[in-house]
CHARMM-style PDB file with segment names, atoms N, HN, CA, C and O in Angstrom:
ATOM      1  N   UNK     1      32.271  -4.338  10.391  1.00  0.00      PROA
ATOM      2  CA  UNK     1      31.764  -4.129   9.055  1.00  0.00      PROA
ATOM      3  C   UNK     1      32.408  -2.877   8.480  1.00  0.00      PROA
ATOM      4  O   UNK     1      32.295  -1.801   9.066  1.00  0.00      PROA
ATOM      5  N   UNK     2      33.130  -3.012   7.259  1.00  0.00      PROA
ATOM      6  HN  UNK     2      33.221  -3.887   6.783  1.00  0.00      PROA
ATOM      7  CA  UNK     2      33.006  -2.016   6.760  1.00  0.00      PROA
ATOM      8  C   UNK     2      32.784  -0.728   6.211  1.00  0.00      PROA
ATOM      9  O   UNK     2      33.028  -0.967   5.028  1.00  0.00      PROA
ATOM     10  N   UNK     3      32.457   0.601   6.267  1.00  0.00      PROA
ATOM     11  HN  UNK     3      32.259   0.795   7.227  1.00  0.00      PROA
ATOM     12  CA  UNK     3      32.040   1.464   5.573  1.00  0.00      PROA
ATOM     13  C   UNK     3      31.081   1.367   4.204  1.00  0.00      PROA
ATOM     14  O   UNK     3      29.852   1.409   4.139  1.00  0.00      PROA
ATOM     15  N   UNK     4      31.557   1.297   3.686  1.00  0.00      PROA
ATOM     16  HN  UNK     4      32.555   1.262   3.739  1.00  0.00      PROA
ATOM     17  CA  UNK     4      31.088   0.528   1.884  1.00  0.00      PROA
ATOM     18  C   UNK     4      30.105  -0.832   1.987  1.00  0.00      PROA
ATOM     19  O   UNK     4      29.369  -1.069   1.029  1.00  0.00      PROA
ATOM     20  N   UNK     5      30.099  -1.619   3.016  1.00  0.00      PROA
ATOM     21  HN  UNK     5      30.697  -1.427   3.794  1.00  0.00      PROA
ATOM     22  CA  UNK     5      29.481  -2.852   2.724  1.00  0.00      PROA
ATOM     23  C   UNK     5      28.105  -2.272   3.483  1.00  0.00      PROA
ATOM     24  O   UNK     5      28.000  -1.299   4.230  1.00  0.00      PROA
ATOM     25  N   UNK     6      27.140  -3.172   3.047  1.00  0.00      PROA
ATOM     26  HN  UNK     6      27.225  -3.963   2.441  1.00  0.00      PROA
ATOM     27  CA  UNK     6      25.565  -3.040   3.412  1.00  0.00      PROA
ATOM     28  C   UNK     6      25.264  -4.154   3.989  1.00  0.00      PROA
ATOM     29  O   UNK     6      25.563  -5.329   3.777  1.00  0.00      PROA
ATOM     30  N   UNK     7      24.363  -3.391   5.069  1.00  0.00      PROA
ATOM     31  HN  UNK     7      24.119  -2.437   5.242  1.00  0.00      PROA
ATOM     32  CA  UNK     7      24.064  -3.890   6.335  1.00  0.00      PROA
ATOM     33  C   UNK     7      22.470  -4.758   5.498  1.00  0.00      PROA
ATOM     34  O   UNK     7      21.549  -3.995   5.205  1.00  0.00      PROA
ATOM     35  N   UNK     8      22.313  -6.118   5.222  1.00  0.00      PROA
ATOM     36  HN  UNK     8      23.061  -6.738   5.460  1.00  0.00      PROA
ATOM     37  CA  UNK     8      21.203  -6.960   4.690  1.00  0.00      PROA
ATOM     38  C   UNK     8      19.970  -6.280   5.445  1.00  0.00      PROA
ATOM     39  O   UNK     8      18.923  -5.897   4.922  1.00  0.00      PROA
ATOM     40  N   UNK     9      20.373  -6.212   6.954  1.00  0.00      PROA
ATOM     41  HN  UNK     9      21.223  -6.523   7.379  1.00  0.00      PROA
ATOM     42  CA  UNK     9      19.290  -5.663   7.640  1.00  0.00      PROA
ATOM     43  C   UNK     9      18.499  -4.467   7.735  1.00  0.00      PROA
ATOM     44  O   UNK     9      17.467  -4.353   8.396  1.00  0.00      PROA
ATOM     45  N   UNK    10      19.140  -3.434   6.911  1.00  0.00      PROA
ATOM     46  HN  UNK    10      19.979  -3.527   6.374  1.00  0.00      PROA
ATOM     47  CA  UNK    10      19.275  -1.932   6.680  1.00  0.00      PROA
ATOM     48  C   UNK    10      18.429  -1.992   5.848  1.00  0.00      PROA
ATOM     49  O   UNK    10      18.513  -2.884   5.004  1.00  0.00      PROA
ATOM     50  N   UNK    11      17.116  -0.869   5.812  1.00  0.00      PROA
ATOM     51  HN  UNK    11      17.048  -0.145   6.498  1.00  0.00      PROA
ATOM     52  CA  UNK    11      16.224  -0.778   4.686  1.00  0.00      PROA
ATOM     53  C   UNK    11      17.244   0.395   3.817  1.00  0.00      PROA
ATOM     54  O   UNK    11      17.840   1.325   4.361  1.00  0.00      PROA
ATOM     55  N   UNK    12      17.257   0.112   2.532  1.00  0.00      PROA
ATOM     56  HN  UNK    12      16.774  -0.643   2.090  1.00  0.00      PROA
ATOM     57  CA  UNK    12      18.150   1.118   2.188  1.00  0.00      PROA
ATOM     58  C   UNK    12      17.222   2.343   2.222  1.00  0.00      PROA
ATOM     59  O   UNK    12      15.994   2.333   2.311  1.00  0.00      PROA
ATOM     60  N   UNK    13      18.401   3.857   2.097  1.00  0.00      PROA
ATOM     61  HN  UNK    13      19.399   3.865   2.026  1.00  0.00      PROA
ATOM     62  CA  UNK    13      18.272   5.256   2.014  1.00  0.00      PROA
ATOM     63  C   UNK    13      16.858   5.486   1.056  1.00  0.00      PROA
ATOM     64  O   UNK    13      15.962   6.006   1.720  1.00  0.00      PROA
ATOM     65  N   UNK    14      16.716   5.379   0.514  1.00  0.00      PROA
ATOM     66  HN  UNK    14      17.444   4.957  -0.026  1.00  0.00      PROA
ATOM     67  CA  UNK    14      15.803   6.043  -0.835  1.00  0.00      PROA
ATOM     68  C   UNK    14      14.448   5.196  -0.213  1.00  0.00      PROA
ATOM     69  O   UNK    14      13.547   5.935   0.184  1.00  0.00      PROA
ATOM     70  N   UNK    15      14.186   3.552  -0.073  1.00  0.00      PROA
ATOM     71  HN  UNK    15      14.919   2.952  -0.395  1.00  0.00      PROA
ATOM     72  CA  UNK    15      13.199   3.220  -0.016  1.00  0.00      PROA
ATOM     73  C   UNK    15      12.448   3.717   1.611  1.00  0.00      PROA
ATOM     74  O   UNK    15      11.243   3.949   1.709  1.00  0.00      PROA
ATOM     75  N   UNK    16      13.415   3.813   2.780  1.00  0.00      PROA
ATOM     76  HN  UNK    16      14.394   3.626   2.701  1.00  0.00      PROA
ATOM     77  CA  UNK    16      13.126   4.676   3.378  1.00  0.00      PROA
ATOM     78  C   UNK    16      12.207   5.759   3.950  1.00  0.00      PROA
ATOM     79  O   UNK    16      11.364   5.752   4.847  1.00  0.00      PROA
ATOM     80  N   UNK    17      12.922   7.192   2.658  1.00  0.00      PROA
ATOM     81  HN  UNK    17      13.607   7.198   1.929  1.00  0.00      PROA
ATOM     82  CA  UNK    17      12.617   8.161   2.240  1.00  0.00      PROA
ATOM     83  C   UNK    17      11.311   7.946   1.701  1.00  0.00      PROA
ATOM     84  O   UNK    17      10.317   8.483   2.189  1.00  0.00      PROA
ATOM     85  N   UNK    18      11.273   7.193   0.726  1.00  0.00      PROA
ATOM     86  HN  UNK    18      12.080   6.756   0.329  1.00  0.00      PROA
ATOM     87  CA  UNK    18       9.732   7.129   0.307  1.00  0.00      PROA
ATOM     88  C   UNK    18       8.237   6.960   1.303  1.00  0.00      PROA
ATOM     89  O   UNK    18       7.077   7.368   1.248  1.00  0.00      PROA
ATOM     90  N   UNK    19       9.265   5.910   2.411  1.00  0.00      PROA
ATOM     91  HN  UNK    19      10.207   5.579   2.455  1.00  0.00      PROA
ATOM     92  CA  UNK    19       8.311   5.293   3.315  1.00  0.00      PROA
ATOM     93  C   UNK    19       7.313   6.331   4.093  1.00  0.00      PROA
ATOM     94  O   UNK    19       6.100   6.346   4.300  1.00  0.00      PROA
ATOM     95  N   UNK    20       8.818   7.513   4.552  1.00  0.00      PROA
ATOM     96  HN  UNK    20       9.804   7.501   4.384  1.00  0.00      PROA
ATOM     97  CA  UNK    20       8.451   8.671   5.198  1.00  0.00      PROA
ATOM     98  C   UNK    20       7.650   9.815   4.910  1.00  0.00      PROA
ATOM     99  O   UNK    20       6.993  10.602   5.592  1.00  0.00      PROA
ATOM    100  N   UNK    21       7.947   9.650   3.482  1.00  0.00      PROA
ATOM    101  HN  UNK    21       8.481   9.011   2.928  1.00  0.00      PROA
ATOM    102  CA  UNK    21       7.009  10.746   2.325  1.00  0.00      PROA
ATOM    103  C   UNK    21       5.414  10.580   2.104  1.00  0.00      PROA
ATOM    104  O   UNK    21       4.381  11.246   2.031  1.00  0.00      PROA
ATOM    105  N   UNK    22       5.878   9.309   2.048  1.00  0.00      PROA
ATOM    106  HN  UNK    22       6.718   8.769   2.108  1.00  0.00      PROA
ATOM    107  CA  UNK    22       3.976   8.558   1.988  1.00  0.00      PROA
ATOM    108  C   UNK    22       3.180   8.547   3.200  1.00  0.00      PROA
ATOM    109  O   UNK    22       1.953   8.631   3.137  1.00  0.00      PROA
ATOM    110  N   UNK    23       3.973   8.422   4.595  1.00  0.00      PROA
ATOM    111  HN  UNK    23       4.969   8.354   4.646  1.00  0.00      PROA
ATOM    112  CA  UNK    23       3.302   8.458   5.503  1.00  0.00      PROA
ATOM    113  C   UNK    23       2.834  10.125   5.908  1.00  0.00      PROA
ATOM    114  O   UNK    23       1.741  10.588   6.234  1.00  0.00      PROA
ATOM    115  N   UNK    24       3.759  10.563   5.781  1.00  0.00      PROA
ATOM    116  HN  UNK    24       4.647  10.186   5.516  1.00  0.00      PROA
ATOM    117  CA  UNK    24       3.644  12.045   5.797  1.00  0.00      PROA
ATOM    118  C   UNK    24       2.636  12.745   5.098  1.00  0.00      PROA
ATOM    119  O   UNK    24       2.000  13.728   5.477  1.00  0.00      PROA
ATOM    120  N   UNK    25       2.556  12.056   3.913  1.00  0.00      PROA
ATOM    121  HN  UNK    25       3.073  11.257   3.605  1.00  0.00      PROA
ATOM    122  CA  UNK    25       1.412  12.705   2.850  1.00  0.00      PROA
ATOM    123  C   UNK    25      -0.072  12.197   3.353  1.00  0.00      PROA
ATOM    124  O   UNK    25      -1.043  12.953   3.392  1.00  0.00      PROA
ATOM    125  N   UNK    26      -0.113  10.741   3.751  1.00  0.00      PROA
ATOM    126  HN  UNK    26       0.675  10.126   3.720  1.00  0.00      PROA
ATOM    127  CA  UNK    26      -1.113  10.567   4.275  1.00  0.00      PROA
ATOM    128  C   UNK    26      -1.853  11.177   5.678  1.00  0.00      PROA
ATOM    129  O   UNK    26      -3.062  11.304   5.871  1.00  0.00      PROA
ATOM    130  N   UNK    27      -0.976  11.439   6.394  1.00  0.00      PROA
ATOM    131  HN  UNK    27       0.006  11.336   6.237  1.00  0.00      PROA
ATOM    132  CA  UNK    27      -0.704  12.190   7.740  1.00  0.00      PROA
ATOM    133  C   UNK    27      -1.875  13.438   7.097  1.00  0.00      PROA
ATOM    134  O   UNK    27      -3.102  13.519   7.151  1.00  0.00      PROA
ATOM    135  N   UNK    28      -0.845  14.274   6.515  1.00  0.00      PROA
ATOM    136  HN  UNK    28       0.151  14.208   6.472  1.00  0.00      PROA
ATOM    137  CA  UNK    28      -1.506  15.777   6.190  1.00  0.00      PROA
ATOM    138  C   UNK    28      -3.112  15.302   5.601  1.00  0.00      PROA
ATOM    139  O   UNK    28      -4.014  16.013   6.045  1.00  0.00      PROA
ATOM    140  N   UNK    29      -3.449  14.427   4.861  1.00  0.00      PROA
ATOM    141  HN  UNK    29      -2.717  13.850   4.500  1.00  0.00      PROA
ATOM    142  CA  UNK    29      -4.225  14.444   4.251  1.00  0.00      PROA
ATOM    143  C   UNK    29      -5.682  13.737   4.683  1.00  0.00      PROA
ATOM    144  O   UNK    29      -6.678  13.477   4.007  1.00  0.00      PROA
ATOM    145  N   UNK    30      -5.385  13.543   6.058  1.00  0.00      PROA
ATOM    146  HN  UNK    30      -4.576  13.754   6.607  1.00  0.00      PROA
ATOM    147  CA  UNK    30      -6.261  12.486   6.833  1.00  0.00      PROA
ATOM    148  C   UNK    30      -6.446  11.098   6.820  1.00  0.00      PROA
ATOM    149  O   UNK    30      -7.091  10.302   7.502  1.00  0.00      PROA
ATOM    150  N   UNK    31      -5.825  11.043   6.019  1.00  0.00      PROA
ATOM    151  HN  UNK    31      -5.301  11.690   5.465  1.00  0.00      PROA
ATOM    152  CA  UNK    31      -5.691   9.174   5.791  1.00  0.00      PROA
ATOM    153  C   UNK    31      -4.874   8.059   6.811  1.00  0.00      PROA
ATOM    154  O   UNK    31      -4.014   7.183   6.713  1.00  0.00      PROA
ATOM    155  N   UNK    32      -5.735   8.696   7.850  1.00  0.00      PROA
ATOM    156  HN  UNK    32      -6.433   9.407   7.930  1.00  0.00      PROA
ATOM    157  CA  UNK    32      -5.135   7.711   9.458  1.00  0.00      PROA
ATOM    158  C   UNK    32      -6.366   6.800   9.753  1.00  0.00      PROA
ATOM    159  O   UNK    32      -7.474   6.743   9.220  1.00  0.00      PROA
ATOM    160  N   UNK    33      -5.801   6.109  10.776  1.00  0.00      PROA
ATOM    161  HN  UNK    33      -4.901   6.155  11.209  1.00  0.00      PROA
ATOM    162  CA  UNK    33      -6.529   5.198  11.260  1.00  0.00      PROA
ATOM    163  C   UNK    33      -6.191   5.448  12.674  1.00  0.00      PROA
ATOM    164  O   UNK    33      -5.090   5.932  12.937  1.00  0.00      PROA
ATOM    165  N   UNK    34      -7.206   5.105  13.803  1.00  0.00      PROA
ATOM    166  HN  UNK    34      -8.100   4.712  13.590  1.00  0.00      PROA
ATOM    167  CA  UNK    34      -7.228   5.555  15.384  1.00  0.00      PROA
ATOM    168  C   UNK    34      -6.253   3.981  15.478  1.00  0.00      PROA
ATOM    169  O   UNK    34      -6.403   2.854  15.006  1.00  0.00      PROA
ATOM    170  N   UNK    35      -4.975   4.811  16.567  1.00  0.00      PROA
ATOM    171  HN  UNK    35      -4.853   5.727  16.951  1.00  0.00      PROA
ATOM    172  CA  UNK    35      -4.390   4.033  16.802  1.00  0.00      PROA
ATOM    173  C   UNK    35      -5.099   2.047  17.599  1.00  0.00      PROA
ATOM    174  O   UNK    35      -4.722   0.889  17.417  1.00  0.00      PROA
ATOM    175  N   UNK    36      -6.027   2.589  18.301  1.00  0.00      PROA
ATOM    176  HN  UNK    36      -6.333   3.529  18.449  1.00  0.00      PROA
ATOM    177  CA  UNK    36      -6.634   1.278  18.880  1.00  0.00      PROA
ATOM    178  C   UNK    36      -7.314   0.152  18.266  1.00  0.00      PROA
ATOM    179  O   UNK    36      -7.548  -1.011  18.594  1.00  0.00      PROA
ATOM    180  N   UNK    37      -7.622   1.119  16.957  1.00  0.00      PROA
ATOM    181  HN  UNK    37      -7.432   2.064  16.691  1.00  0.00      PROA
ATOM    182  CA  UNK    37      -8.030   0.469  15.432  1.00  0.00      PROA
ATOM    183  C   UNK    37      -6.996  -0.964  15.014  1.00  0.00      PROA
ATOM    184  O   UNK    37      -7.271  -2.156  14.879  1.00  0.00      PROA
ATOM    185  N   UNK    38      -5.990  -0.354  14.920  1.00  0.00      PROA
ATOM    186  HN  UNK    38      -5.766   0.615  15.030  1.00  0.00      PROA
ATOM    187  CA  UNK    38      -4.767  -0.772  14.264  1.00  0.00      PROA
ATOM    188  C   UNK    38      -4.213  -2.024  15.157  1.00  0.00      PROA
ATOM    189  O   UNK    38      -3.691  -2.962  14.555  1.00  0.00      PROA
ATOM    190  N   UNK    39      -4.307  -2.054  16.474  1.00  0.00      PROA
ATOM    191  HN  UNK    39      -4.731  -1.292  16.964  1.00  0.00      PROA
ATOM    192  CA  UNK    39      -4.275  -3.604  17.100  1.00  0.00      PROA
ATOM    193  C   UNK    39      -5.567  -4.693  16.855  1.00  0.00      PROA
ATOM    194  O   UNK    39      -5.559  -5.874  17.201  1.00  0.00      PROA
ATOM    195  N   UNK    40      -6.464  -4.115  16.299  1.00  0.00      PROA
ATOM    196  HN  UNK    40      -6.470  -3.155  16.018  1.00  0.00      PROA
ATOM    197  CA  UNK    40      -7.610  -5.158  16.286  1.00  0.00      PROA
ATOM    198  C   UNK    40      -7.504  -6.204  15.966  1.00  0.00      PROA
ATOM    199  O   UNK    40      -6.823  -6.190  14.940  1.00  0.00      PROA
ATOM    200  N   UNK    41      -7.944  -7.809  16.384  1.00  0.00      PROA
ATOM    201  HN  UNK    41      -8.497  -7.821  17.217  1.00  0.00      PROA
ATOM    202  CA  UNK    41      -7.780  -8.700  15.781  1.00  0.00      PROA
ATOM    203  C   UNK    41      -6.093  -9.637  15.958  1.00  0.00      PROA
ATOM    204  O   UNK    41      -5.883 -10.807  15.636  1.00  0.00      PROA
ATOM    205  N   UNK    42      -5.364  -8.904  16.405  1.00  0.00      PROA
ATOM    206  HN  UNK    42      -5.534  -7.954  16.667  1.00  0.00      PROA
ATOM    207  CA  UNK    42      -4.152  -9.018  16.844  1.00  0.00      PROA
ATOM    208  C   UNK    42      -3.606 -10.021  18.155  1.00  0.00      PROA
ATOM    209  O   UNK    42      -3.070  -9.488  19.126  1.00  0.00      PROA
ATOM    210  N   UNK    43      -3.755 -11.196  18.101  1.00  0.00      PROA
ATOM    211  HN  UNK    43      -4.191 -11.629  17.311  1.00  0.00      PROA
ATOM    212  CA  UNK    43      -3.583 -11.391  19.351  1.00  0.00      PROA
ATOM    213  C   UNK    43      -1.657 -11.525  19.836  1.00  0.00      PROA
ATOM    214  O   UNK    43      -0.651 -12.065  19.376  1.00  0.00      PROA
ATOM    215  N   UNK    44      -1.924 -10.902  20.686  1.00  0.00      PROA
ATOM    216  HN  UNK    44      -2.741 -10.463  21.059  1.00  0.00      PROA
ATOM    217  CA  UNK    44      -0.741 -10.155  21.054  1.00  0.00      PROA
ATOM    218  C   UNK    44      -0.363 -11.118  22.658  1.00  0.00      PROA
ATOM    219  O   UNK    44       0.033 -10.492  23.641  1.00  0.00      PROA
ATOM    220  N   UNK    45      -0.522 -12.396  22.700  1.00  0.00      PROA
ATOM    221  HN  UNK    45      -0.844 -12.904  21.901  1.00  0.00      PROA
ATOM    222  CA  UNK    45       0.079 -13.410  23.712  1.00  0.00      PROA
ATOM    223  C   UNK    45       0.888 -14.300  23.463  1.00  0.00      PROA
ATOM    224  OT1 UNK    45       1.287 -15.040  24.361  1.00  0.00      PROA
TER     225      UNK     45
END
């Protein structure tokens, strides 16, 4: 692949960035959930 060409699979740069910003903001701000939370309901077989 190229330099210049984009990878379909690649979340691009910026949307990313945002992803990281928001999680981050939520992070600082308490807006988590307990990880064991977050599998609930999940069946995972």
């Amino acid at each position: 692949m190229e330099e210049d060409e984009e990878d379909p699979d690649e979340t691009p740069t910026e949307i990313a960035r945002e992803g990281i910003r928001q999680g981050l903001q939520e992070a600082l701000t308490g807006q988590t959930i307990p990880l064991a939370q977050m599998w609930e309901g999940i069946d995972a077989e």
